[in-house]
VEXDREN-2710 file (C-alpha; in Angstrom, 1 decimal):
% VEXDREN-2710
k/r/px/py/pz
1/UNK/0.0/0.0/0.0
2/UNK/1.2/3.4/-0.9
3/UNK/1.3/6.1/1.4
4/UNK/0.4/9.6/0.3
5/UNK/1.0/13.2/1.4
6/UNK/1.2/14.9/4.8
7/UNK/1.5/18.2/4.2
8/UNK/1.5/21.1/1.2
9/UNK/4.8/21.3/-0.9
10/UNK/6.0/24.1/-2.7
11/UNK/4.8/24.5/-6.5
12/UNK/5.9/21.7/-9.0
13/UNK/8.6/22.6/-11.9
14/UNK/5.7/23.5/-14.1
15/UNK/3.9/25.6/-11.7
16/UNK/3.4/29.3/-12.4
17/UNK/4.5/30.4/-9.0
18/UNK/7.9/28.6/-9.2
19/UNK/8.3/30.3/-13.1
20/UNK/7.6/33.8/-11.4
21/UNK/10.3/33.6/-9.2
22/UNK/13.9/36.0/-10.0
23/UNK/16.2/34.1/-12.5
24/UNK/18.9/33.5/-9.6
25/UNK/16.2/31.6/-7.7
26/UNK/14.9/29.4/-10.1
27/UNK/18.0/27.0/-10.1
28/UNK/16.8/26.2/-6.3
29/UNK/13.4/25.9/-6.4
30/UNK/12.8/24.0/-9.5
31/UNK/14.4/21.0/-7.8
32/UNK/12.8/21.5/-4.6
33/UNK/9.3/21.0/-6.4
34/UNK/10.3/17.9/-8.2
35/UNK/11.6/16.4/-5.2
36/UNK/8.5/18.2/-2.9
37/UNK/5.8/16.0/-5.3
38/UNK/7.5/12.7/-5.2
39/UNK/7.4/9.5/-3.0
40/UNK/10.8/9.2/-1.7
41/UNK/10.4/12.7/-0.7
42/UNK/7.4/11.7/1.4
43/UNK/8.7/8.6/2.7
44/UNK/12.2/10.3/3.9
45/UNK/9.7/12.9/5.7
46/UNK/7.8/10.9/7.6
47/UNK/11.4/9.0/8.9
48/UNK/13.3/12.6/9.7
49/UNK/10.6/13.9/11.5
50/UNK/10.3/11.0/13.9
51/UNK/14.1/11.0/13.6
52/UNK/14.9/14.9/14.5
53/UNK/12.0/14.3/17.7
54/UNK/14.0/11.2/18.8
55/UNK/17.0/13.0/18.9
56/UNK/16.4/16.5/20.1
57/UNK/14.0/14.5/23.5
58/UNK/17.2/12.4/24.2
59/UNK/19.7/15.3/23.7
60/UNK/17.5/17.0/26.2
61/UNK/17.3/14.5/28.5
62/UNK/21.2/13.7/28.2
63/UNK/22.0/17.5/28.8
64/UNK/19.5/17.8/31.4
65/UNK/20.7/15.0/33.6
66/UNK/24.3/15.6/32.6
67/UNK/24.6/18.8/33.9
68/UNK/22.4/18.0/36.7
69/UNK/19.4/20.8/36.5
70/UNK/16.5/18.4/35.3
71/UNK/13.8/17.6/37.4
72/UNK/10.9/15.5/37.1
73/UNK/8.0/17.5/37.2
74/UNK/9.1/20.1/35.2
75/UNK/9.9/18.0/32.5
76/UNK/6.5/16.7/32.6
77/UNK/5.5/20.2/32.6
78/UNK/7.5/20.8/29.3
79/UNK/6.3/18.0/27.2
80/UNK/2.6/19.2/28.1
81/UNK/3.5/22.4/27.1
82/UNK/5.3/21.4/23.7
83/UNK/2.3/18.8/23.1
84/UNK/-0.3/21.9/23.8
85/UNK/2.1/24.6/21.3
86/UNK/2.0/22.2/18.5
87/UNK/-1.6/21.8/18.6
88/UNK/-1.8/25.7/17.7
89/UNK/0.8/25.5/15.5
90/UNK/-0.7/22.8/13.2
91/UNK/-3.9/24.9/13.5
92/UNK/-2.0/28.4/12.2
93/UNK/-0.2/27.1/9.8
94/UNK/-3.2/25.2/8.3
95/UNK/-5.1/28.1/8.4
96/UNK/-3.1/31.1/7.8
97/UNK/-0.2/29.9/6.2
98/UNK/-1.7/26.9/3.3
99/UNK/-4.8/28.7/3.2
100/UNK/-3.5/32.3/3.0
101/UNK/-2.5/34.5/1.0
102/UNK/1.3/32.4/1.0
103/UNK/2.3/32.0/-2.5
104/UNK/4.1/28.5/-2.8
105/UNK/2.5/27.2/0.4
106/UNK/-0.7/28.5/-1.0
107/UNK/-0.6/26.6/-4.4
108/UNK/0.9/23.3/-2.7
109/UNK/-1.7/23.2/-0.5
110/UNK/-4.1/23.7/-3.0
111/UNK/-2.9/20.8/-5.2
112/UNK/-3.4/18.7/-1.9
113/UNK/-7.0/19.8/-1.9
114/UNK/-7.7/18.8/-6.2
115/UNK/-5.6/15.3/-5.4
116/UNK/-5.8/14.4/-1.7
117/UNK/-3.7/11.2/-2.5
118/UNK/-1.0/12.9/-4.5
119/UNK/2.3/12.9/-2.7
120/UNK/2.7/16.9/-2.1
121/UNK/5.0/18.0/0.7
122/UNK/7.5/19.9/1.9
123/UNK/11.2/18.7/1.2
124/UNK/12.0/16.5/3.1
125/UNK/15.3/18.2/5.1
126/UNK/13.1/21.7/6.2
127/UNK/10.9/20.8/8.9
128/UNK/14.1/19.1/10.8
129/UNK/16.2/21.9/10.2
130/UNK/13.2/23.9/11.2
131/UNK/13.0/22.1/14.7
132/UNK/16.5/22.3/15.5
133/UNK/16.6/26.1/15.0
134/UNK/13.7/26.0/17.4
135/UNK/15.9/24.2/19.3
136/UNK/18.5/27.2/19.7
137/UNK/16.0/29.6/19.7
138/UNK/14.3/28.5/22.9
139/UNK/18.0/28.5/24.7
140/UNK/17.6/32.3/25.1
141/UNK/14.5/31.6/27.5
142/UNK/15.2/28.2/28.7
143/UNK/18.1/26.1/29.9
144/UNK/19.7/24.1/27.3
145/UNK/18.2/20.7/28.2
146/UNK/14.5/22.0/29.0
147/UNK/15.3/23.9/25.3
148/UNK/16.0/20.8/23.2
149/UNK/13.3/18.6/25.1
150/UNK/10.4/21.5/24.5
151/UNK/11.6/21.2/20.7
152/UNK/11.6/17.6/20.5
153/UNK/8.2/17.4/21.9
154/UNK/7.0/19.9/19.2
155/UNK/8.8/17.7/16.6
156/UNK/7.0/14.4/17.6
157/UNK/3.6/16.3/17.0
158/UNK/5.2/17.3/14.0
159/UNK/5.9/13.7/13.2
160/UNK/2.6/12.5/14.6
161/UNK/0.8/15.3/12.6
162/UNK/2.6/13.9/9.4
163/UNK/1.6/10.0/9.9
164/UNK/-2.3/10.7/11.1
165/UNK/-2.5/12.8/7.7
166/UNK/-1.3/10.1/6.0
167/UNK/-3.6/7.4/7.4
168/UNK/-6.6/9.7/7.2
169/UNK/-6.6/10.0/3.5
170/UNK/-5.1/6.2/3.3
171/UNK/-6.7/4.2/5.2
172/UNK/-10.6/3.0/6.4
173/UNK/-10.9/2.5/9.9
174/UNK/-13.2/0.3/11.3
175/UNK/-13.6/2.3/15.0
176/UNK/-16.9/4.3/15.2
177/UNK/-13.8/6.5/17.3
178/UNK/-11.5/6.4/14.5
179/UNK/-13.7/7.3/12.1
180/UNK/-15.3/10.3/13.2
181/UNK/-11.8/11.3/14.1
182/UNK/-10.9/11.0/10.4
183/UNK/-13.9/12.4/9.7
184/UNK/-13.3/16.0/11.2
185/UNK/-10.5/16.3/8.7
186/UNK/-12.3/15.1/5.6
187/UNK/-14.8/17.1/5.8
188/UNK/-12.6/20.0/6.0
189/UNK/-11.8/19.1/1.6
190/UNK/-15.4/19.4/1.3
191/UNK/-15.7/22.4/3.6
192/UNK/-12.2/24.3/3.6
193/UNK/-13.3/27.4/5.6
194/UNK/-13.3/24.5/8.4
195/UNK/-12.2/22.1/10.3
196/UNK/-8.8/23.3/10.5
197/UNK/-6.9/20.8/12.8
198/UNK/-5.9/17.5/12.1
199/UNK/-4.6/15.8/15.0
200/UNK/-7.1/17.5/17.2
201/UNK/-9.9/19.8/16.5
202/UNK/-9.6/21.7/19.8
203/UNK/-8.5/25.2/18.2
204/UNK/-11.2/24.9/15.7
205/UNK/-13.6/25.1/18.7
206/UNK/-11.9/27.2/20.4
207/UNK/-11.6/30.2/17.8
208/UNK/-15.3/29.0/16.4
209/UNK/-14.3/27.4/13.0
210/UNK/-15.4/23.9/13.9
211/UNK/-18.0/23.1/10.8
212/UNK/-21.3/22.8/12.1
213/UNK/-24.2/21.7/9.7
214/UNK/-26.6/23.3/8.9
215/UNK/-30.3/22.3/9.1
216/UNK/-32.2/21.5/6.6
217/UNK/-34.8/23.7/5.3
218/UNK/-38.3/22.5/5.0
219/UNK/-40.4/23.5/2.1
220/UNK/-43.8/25.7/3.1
221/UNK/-47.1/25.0/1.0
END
């Protein structure tokens, strides 16, 4: 069985975006979009991103008990709060960044939407590099351990993001559960002003764009 996208990829080598883009530029980003469209792509992302959350947890953990300054419940307080983060950012970047005004991540996202089993995603090596710059980032506020764990938390909803898209669109589940779980996010291709969130719906309810149906209208004679 094949598995299919995750995410919105950058526009393919025939894409207008991508022929738009200053000469210098284009010798980048036309392989970018071959290699965002195809299956190894895909395949290689799904394995990074559980890879790069691997790694950054134990480098935190490593670093934390290494230099002494980890402790138990704060930890535990860290992974909720990286588990809570990701949740909103799967929910902004759904929302305002593939269904915005984004360019590339615009017109991937929209290809996703026409083909919902095509294979369009980001390349493969951004959202790891992406997490460990997060990573360094969070050492201005945090100690180094707390830092890399927080970021490797927010990478395995990354990765877990990645593999529920996947079996959503692949896969029939037999759980009454599971299936209205999958549901929330299909109807979001037949509704796309809704249902933002794929792991979890709780931002749609939260910010009100959770779709509710509407009644039906009865006709008067």
């Amino acid at each position: 069985m094949s598995i299919k996208p995750k995410i919105s990829a950058i526009p393919d080598a025939a894409g207008e975006p991508v022929s738009r883009l200053p000469a210098p530029l284009e010798w980048i980003a036309r392989p970018l979009s071959r290699l965002s469209t195809s299956h190894f792509n895909l395949r290689a992302g799904l394995t990074s991103d559980t890879l790069i959350s691997v790694l950054l947890i134990a480098a935190g953990v490593w670093y934390g008990h290494a230099h002494g300054n980890m402790r138990l419940l704060p930890a535990a307080l860290t992974v909720l709060c990286g588990l809570f983060a990701f949740t909103f950012i799967e929910y902004a970047a759904h929302r305002w960044l593939f269904h915005g005004h984004t360019g590339p991540f615009e017109a991937g996202h929209n290809r996703h939407h026409v083909d919902p089993l095509g294979y369009d995603a980001l390349p493969f090596f951004m959202p790891p590099l992406f997490m460990c710059a997060l990573g360094a980032l969070f050492t201005f506020a945090l100690p180094a351990g707390y830092a890399l764990l927080l970021a490797g938390v927010i990478a395995a909803g990354y990765a877990a993001y990645g593999s529920s898209h996947v079996m959503i669109h692949v896969h029939r589940f037999k759980s009454p559960l599971m299936r209205r779980w999958a549901g929330f996010h299909n109807i979001h291709h037949y509704h796309p002003e809704a249902n933002f969130g794929v792991t979890t719906g709780l931002w749609d309810f939260l910010l009100g764009t959770r779709y509710q149906r509407q009644p039906r209208q009865t006709a008067r004679y």
